[in-house]
Steps between C-alpha positions, in 0.01 A plus 500: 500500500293310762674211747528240243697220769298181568179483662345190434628137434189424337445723255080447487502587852580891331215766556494624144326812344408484123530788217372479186251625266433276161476155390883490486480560872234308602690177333790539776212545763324196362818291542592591864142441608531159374807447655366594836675816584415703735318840285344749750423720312430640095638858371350557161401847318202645583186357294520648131172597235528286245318402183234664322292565809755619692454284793740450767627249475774271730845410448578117452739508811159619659278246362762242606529594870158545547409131386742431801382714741848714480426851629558782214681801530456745241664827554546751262868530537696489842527904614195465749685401826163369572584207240880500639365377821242280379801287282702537880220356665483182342836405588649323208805326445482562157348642211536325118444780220346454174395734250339691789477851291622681783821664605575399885675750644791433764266474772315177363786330371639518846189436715494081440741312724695360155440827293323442134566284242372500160434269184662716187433362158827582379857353540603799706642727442446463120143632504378711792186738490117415453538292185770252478311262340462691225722656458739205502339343190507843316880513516553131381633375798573091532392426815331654827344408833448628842736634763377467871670842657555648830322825441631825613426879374634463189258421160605069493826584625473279810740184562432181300397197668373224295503492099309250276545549093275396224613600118274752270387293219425617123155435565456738864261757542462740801225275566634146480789620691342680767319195563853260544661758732173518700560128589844524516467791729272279714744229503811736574322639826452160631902373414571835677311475823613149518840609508496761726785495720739236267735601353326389168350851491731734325542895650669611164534885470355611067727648292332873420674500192322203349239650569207622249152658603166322357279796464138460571304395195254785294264430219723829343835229524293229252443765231706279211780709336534320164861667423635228797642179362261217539665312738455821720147513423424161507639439846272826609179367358618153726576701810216734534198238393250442725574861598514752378487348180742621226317721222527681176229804322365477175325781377395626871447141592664289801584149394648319786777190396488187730782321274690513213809277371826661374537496119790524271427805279715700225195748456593840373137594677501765778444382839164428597421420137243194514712307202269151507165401575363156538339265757851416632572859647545854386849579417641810596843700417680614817786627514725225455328171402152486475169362734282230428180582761317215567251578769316859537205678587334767295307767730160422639606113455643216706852372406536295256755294199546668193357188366148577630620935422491373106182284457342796699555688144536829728683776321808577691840415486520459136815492287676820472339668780749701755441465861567813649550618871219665724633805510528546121074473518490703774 
């Protein structure tokens, strides 16, 4: 690890470096820009195509710094020792992390004065990996938050530093709580840099055995296996909507859920069986328990309740009908 002792009494006096590539990222940046620290420079993934015309197209940590005339740095991962030097060159006291994309390799993490930190939406180490967000509502847990951590080679194994909680509600998707960690991210990085050198800031070694890895999210994970209990199911369709959406075939057909409510059932029906029908949701047998869906969107439309699905008369979905898998109309 990098010289971590004290450097600066005045922590905004700190020559920082930035790292990020999405609008999770670009929240933290946001914050320390408005706090007046010190950012001189922006690491963000290389522009990506995007949409239907394929146009590149910039990362919000990019759109960010440029607005404040941050200089960018976008390399395509740090093997070039060209892009070594470059991060030497700047002579930084310290570079903040955030859902950057990249793996820094020792080199980087020891090249800033104070090493790397990074903003982790997980309570480390319960959820590290690419999709703790996720991955976190998906096993039912309680409560999360973000872990500011000392990184070293490791995958989010670095000392903790600074922790700030928030609970997982009944009603959290991926989306709504990607959205409270982003700003409790951004305020975590500002408690932290405000207590550098106190002994405030924690240096607590994780536990490896509490340990569980949040694997990076695939449209192939949302595929909805109706033999799961509801609860399981249910707390799927919550984690992966906006993205990538939970969804179920009928008859060749991708039907993607946005939310359903947990019901009560005795049903002898298979799983999968669609067992009601009406403008309050389409109930389906799982496993254990059955699914209410209350929000959907049929192929070639935009998402909608099952409310507006009904007085749309369109022939899907009806009673009795068995959703099946994709690879059973393959």
């Amino acid at each position: 690890m990098a010289d971590v002792s004290p450097l600066h009494t005045d922590p905004s006096s700190l020559r920082i470096v930035f790292a990020g590539t999405p609008d999770f990222a670009a929240s933290a940046l946001e914050a320390l820009i408005n706090k007046g620290y010190n950012i001189i420079a922006a690491y963000t993934q290389p522009d990506r195509p995007a949409g239907r015309g394929k146009k590149l197209h910039k990362s919000p940590v990019k759109q960010l710094a440029e607005q404040h005339k941050i200089p960018v740095y976008q390399p395509l991962n740090f093997k070039d020792t060209s892009d070594q030097q470059a991060l030497k060159l700047l002579d930084a006291d310290l570079m903040i992390v955030a859902a950057y994309g990249i793996i820094l390799p020792k080199v980087i993490l020891d090249t800033p004065k104070r090493g790397c930190i990074n903003i982790h939406a997980s309570l480390l180490p319960r959820w590290r990996g690419a999709a703790p967000i996720q991955r976190a509502i998906q096993a039912g847990d309680n409560e999360t938050g973000i872990t500011i951590m000392q990184m070293d080679e490791g995958l989010d194994t670095g000392n903790m530093l600074w922790v700030k909680k928030t609970p997982i509600t009944k009603e959290d998707t991926g989306g709504t709580l990607h959205d409270r960690l982003a700003d409790l991210g951004a305020d975590a990085v500002i408690e932290t840099l405000e207590r550098l050198d106190t002994p405030e800031l924690s240096n607590e070694q994780q536990d490896d055995q509490l340990a569980c890895y949040a694997h990076k999210l695939s449209k192939a994970d949302a595929e909805i296996n109706w033999h799961q209990p509801a609860e399981i199911i249910q707390l799927t369709i919550r984690a992966f909507n906006p993205w990538p959406v939970a969804y179920t075939i009928e008859a060749g057909e991708r039907i993607r859920v946005f939310e359903a409510d947990i019901i009560e059932s005795s049903t002898d029906k298979s799983p999968g069986t669609i067992i009601n029908k009406s403008r309050d949701g389409v109930v389906v047998a799982c496993g254990q328990g059955a699914l209410n869906i209350t929000k959907l969107q049929l192929p070639g439309a935009k998402a909608m309740s099952v409310s507006d699905f009904v007085n749309g008369g369109k022939a899907m979905l009806e009673i009795d009908t068995i959703l099946t898998s994709a690879e059973a109309n393959s």
